[in-house]
Every structure is written in structure tokens, then in C-alpha cells.
C-alpha positions as CSV (number, residue, x, y, z in Angstrom):
1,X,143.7,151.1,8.2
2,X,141.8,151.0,11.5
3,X,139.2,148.9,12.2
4,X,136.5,148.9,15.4
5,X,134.3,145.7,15.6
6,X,131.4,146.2,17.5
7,X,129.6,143.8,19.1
8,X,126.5,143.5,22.0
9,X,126.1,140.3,24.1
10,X,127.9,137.2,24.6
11,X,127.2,135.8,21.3
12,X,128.1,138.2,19.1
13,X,131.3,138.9,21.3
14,X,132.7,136.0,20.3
15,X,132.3,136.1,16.8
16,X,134.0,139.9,17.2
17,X,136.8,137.7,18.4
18,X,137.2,135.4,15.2
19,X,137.0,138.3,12.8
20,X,139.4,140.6,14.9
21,X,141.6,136.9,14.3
22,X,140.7,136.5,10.6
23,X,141.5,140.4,9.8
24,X,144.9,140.2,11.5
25,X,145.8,136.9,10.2
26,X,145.2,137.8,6.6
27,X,146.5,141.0,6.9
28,X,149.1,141.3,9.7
29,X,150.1,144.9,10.5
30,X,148.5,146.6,7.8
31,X,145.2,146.9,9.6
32,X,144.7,147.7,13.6
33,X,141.7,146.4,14.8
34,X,140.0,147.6,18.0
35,X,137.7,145.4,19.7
36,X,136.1,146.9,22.9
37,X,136.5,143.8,25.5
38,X,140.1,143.5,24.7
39,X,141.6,147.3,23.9
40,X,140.1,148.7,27.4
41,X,142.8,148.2,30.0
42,X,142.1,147.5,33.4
43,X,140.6,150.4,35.8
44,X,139.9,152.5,32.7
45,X,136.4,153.6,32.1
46,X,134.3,151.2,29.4
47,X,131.9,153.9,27.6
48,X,135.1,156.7,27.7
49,X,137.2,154.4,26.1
50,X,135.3,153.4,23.8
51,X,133.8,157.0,23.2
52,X,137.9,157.5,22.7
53,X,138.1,154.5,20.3
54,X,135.4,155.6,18.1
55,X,136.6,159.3,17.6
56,X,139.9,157.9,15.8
57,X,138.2,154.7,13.8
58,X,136.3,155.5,10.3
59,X,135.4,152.1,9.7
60,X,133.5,150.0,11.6
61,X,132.0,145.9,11.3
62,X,129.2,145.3,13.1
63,X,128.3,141.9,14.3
64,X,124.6,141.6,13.7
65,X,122.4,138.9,15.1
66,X,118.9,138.4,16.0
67,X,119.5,139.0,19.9
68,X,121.6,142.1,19.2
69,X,120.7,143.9,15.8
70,X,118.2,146.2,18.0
71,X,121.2,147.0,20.4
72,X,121.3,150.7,21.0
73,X,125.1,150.4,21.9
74,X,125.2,148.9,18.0
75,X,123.4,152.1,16.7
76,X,125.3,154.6,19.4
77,X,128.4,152.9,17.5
78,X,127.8,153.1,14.0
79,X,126.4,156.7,14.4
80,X,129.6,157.6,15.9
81,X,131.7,156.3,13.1
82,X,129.3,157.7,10.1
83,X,129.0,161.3,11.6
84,X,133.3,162.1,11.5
85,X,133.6,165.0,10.3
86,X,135.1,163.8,7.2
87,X,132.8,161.9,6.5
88,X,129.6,164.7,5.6
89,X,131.1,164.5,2.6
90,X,128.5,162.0,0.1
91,X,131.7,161.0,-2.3
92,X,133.7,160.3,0.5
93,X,134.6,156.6,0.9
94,X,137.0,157.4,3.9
95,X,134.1,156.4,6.6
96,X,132.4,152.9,6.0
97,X,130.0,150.8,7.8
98,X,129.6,147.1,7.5
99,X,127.0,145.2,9.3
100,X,127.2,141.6,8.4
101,X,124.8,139.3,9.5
102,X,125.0,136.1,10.8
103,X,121.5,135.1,11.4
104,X,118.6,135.5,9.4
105,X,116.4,138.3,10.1
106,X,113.2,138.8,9.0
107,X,113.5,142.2,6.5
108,X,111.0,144.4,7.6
109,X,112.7,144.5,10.8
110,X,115.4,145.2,9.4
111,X,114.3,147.5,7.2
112,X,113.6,149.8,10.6
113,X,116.5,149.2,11.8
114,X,118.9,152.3,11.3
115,X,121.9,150.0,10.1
116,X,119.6,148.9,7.3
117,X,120.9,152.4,5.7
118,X,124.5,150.8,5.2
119,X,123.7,147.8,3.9
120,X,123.2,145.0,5.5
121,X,125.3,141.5,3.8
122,X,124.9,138.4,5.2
123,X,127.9,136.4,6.4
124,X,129.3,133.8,3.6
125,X,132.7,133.3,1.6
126,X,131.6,135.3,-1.1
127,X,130.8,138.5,0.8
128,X,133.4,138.1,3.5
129,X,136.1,137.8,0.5
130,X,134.5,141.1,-1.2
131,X,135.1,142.3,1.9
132,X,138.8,141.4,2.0
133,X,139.2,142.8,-1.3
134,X,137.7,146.4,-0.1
135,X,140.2,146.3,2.7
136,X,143.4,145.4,0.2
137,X,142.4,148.0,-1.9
138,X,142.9,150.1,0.7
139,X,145.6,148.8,2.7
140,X,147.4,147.5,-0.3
141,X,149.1,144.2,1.3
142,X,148.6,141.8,-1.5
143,X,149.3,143.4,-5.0
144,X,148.5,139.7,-6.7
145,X,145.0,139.2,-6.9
146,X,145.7,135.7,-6.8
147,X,147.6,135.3,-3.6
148,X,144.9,137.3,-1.9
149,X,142.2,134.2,-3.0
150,X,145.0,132.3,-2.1
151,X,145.5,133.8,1.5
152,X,141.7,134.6,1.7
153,X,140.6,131.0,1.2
154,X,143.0,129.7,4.4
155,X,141.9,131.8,6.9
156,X,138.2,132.0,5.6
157,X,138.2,128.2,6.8
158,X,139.1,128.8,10.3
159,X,136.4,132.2,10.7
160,X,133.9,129.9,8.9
161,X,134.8,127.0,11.3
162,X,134.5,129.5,14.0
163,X,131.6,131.4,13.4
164,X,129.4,128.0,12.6
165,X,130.7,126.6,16.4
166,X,129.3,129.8,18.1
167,X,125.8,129.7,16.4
168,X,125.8,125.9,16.8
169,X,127.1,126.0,20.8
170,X,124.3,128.9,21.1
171,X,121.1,126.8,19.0
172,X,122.2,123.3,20.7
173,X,123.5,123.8,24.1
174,X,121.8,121.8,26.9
175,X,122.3,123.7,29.8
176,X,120.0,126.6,29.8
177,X,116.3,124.8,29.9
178,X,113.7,127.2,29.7
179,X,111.4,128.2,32.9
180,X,108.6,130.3,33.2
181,X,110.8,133.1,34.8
182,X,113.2,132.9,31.4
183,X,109.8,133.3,29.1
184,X,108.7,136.1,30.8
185,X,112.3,137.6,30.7
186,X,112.3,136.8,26.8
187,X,108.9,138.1,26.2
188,X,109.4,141.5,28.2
189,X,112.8,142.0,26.3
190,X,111.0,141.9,22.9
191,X,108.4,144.3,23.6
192,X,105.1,141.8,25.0
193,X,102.6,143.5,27.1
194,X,103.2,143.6,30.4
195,X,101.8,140.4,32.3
196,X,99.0,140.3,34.5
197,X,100.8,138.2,37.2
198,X,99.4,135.1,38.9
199,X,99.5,131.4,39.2
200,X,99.2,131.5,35.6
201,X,100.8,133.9,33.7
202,X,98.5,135.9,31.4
203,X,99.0,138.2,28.1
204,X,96.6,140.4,26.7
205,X,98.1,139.8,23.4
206,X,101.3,138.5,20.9
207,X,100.1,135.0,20.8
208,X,101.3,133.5,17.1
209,X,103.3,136.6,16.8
210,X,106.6,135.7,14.8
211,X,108.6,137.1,17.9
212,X,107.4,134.1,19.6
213,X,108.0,132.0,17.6
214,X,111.4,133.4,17.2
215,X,112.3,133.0,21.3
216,X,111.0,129.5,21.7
217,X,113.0,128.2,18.7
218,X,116.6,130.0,19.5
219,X,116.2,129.4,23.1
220,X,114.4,126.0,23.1
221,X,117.1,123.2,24.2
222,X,114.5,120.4,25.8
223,X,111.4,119.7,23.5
224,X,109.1,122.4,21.3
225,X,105.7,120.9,21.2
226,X,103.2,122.1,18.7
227,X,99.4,121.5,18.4
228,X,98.4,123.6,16.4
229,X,96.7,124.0,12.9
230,X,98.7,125.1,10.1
231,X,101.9,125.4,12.0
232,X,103.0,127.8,8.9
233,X,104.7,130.4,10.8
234,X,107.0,127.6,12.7
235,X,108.2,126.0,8.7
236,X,108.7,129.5,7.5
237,X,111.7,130.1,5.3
238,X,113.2,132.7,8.1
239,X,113.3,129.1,10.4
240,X,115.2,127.1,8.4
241,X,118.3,127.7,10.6
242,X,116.1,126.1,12.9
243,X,115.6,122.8,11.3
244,X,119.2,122.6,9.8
245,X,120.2,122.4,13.3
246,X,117.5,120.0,14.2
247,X,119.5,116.8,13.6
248,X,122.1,117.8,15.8
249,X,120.0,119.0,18.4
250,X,117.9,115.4,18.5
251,X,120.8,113.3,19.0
252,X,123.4,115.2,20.9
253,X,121.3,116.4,23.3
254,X,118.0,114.4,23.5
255,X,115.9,116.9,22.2
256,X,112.3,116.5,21.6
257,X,110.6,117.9,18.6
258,X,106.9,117.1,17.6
259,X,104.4,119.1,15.8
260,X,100.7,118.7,15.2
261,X,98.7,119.2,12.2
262,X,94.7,119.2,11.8
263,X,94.3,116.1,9.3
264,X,92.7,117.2,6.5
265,X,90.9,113.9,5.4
266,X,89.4,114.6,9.3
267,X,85.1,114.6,9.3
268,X,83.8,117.5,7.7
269,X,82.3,118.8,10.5
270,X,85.8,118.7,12.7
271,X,87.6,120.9,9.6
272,X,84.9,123.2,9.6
273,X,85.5,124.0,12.9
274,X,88.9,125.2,12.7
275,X,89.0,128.3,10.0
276,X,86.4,130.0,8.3
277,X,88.4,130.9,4.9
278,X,87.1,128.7,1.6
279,X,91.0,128.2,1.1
280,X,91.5,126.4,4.5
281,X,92.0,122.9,3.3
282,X,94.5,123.7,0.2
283,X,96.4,125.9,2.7
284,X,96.5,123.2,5.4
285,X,98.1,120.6,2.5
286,X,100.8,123.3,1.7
287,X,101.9,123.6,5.3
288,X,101.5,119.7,5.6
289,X,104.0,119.9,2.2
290,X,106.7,122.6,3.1
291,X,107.2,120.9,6.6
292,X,107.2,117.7,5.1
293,X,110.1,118.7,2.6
294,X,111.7,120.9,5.2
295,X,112.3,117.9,7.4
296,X,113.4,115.5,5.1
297,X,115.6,117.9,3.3
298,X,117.4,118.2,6.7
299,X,117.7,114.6,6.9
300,X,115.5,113.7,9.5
301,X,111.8,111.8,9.0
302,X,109.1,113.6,8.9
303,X,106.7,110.3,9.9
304,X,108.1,110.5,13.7
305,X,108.3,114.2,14.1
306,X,105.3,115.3,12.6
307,X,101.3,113.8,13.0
308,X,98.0,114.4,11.9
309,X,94.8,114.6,14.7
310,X,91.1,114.5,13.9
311,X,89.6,116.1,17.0
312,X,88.5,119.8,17.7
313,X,90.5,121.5,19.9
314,X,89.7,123.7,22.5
315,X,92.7,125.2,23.3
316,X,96.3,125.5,21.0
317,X,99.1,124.5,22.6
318,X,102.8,125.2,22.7
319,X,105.1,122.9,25.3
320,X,108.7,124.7,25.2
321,X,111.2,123.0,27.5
322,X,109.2,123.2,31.4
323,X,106.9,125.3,29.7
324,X,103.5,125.3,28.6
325,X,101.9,128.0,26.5
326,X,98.1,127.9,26.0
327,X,95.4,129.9,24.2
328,X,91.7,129.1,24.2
329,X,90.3,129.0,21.2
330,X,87.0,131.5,20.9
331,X,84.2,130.8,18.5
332,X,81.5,133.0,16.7
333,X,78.1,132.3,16.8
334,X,78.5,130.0,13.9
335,X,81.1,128.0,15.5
336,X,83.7,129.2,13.9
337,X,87.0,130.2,15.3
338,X,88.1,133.7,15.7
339,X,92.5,134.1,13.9
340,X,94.7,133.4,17.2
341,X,97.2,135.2,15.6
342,X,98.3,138.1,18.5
343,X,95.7,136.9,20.4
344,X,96.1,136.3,24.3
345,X,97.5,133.7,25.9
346,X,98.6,131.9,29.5
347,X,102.3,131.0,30.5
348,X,102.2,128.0,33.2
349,X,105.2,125.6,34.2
350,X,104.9,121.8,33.4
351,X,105.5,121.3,37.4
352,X,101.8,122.8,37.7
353,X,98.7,121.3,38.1
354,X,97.6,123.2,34.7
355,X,100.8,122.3,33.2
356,X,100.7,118.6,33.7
357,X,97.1,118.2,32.4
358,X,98.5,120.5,29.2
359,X,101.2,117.8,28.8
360,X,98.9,114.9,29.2
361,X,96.6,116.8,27.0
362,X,99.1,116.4,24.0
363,X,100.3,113.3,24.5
364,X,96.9,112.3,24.5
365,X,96.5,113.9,21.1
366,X,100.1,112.9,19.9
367,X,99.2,108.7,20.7
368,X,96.1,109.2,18.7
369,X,97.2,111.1,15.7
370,X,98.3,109.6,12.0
371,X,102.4,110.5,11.0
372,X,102.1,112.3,8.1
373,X,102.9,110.6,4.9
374,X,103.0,112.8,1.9
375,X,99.7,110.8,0.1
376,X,98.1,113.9,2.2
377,X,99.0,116.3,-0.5
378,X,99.7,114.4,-3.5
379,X,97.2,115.9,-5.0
380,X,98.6,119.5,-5.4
């Protein structure tokens, strides 16, 4: 049986290697994998070898993660494999697809994604042995079903152990601290508005837009400061990665990590002033909860990482590594404040004069604020 692993950017690359490893290992010469960084020999042409590769390979695993799984070398890859000619035929098994994923990804992206047609699986023992077992069936190198789990269970260790270092080196490591030139890099690469350039930085749009969040939490390695409301879209379930990490994160590398809640036992009059919806406060206490729960489920205390302030703010803010992120909060003629959600917002370094009064801005806030104790939403 042949094999291509595909694979875009660093990341994902080395993951390629550890299932090109796994698949060998459990299954010696019966399989022959092709992987593109290692199987293109020196002076030979990258996109002609692999154009070569892919004309004599009918199956195909696709390393998918969130920096890749829009990679139009992925797609070029998999269409290659699925349009063989022996494969137009629906009953035909002979040509398969297998994206695995090894980050969560939120599913209506996936669901545009072309791959999504082949089924995405998500990367665990169970699947990866189902896997195995689709390959033996084919390949026919362990006729005891047994000594496949057997075999499977060794060498689905080491990928395991492998796989979990990669994500790990890429969601902890120190050495890459964001900058304002990084941001805009990030934010152009998934699809922002252009910038109108300046001193400060300024987008028409895509503030609170789950993409954001999505950069500043997988490429965050100083501090990710929040003041903002609600904070919902930061505790969501796709971000739990995120805080399963967090431990790590805090004490092998200093990290910083503090978010900001409005209190809801603040003065009427301060609440009222920060969403017009009936449903506000009961909302507020069920953010207040899940990140609560979220925290201490990862082992870490909520009381230090997590505070309620009692002011009205004017702007929300977002500090992410030697970055600050601001967007000024507009209000209707009832003093109420119009959804920030895709609204626009300003990109500044800490180093600026902006910047600096930003930072002192939230530690101002942060010193003042209440940890949160979970007597805030006892009542629910």
C-alpha cells in the first residue's frame, strides 16, 4: 500500500514526520510512505515531484491544523489523489482521503472547507487505531486481531508522545513575542481589512471576531490581557486547548494571564451602561461561571487570574505580548453601547506613548478590581 502524507507549514511538517514513523514502525514494508520534504532528492524540482508522487499514490493523510487546514497546497493534494482515474468510480474504496485533525477547529469553517467532504476525524487512540485497522485490512500484516492492539498500542505511545510535544513546543515556546509587525502579518493572513497605516494602526473592522481571538491565543507567549465584558468568546469550548495548556505556559515560561469581568453586583447605573439586552446580567454570571470552572478544572485559581471592576469603560482593551489592541466604545443616545463585535479597532506597541498609557490603564483597573469568587453566581 502507498501512502502520501501531506502537510503545509512547519508545524504540521513535523507531525507528518511522526506518522510517516508510526506507519512504518507498525507496519514495516507492507506500506511505502511518501512524505514530500524527505522523498524529493536534491536538485530535483519540489511541485514536479510531488505532482509525480501524487499520480502513483491513492491514499493520502492529511495533517490538519488551524494554521494550515485553509492551505491550498492541502486542497491541490487531496484533489489530486481523489480525481485518479480509478477512483470515478462511487463503490470504489481503492482511493481514500484522511484528514485528521489535531487542533480543534471551529465547524462551520470546516464545514467550507473542501476536505470536510472526506471526513474529517480528530486525532486520538481510538481513531488512529481504526485507522490502523483500515490499513491491515488492506495490507494484511497482522492476521491476529489481537497482536495488532498489541502492536498498535506500543507505537501509539510514541506518535501520541510526539504529536502532544509539537502542539505543546508550538502553544508554549518563549521565543517568538508578538510585535505589532507580527499582528499585522497575522491579521492580513486571515483575511482583516487592509490597515489604514499610521502611528497607530487602524481597522475598519473584525474586532471581537473569533479569528482574533484565535491568533492572540495560539501565538500569545508573554501575557494576554483582557478588559472586557463578558469575555465569552475567550472561555469558549473551541479554547479549551488554550487553557489546558495554561499551567504550563505560567510557570515554564512566565506567562502572564489576566482577564477582566464587569462585576455584576457593580451600581446600577455602571451595568446599565454596558449592554442594552434585559438578559445582560444572567449572561454576565454564566461567563463569570464557565471561566470560573474552566480555570479551576485546569488546575490553576481562578481568584489570581481572573477580577471583577466596577467602572465604565471607555475603551476595551486587549494587551497581547508588546501589544496593545483598543476599541472605543460608542454609545446611543441613551447611553447605551453599540455590540463591539467586528467593530473597528487600533493596533499600537506597548513601547508607545498610547501603548504605555493602555498598560497603565489596566493595571489601574486590575489593582482596583475584586478576584472573582464563585458567591457571584451562586445563584444560578
Amino acid at each position: 500500500m502507498k501512502i502520501f502524507i501531506s502537510w503545509s507549514k512547519t508545524k504540521s511538517k513535523r507531525i507528518a514526520y511522526a506518522i510517516k514513523d508510526f506507519l512504518e514502525g507498525l507496519f514495516h514494508d507492507k506500506i511505502e510512505t511518501w512524505l514530500s520534504d524527505e522523498n524529493i532528492q536534491t536538485g530535483a524540482r519540489p511541485t514536479a515531484a510531488i505532482r509525480d508522487a501524487l499520480k502513483n499514490y491513492d491514499k493520502g493523510i492529511f495533517c490538519v491544523l488551524r494554521e494550515n487546514y485553509e492551505s491550498p497546497w492541502i486542497m491541490y493534494e487531496a484533489g489530486a489523489i481523489s480525481t485518479h482515474e480509478h477512483c470515478d468510480n462511487e463503490n470504489s474504496d481503492d482511493c481514500v482521503i484522511w484528514p485528521i485533525l489535531f487542533e480543534p477547529i471551529q465547524t462551520e469553517r470546516l464545514f467550507a472547507n473542501p476536505l470536510y467532504q472526506f471526513q474529517f476525524v480528530n486525532f486520538d487512540k481510538e481513531k488512529m487505531y481504526k485507522l490502523a485497522k483500515e490499513i491491515n485490512n488492506n495490507v494484511k500484516a497482522f492476521k491476529d486481531i489481537a497482536t495488532l492492539e498489541k502492536q498498535f498500542g506500543f507505537y501509539w505511545n510514541e506518535l501520541n508522545s510526539r504529536v502532544d510535544q509539537v502542539l505543546r513546543e508550538y502553544v508554549i515556546g518563549s521565543d517568538n513575542i508578538l510585535d505589532k509587525k507580527t499582528v499585522l502579518r497575522e491579521l492580513a493572513a486571515n483575511a482583516f481589512p487592509e490597515p489604514i497605516m499610521g502611528d497607530i494602526i487602524k481597522f475598519t473592522s473584525g474586532f471581537e471576531r473569533q479569528e482574533l481571538y484565535n491568533i492572540l491565543l495560539r501565538k500569545s507567549n508573554k501575557r494576554l490581557w483582557l478588559f472586557g465584558r463578558k469575555n465569552k468568546k475567550i472561555f469558549a469550548n473551541d479554547n479549551r486547548w488554550f487553557f489546558e495548556q495554561l499551567k504550563n505556559k505560567i510557570s515554564g515560561n512566565e506567562f502572564d494571564f489576566r482577564s477582566l469581568f464587569l462585576n455584576p453586583s457593580a451600581p446600577p447605573e455602571i451595568v446599565s451602561k454596558a449592554q442594552k439586552n434585559d438578559d445582560f446580567l444572567q449572561e454576565l454570571k454564566l461567563c463569570i461561571k464557565k471561566a470560573y470552572r474552566t480555570i479551576q478544572e485546569n488546575n490553576l485559581s481562578p481568584d489570581k487570574l481572573c477580577r471583577l471592576y466596577d467602572v465604565v469603560r471607555v475603551d476595551e482593551i486587549i494587551i497581547v505580548d508588546d501589544v496593545v489592541l483598543f476599541s472605543h466604545i460608542c454609545f446611543d443616545e441613551n447611553g447605551v453601547p453599540f455590540p463591539l463585535t467586528d467593530a473597528s479597532f487600533n493596533v499600537v506597541e506597548i513601547g508607545d506613548q498610547l501603548g504605555a498609557h493602555y498598560v497603565t490603564e489596566f493595571h489601574s483597573a486590575w489593582n482596583k478590581a475584586t478576584p472573582v469568587d464563585s458567591c457571584v453566581f451562586e445563584d444560578l
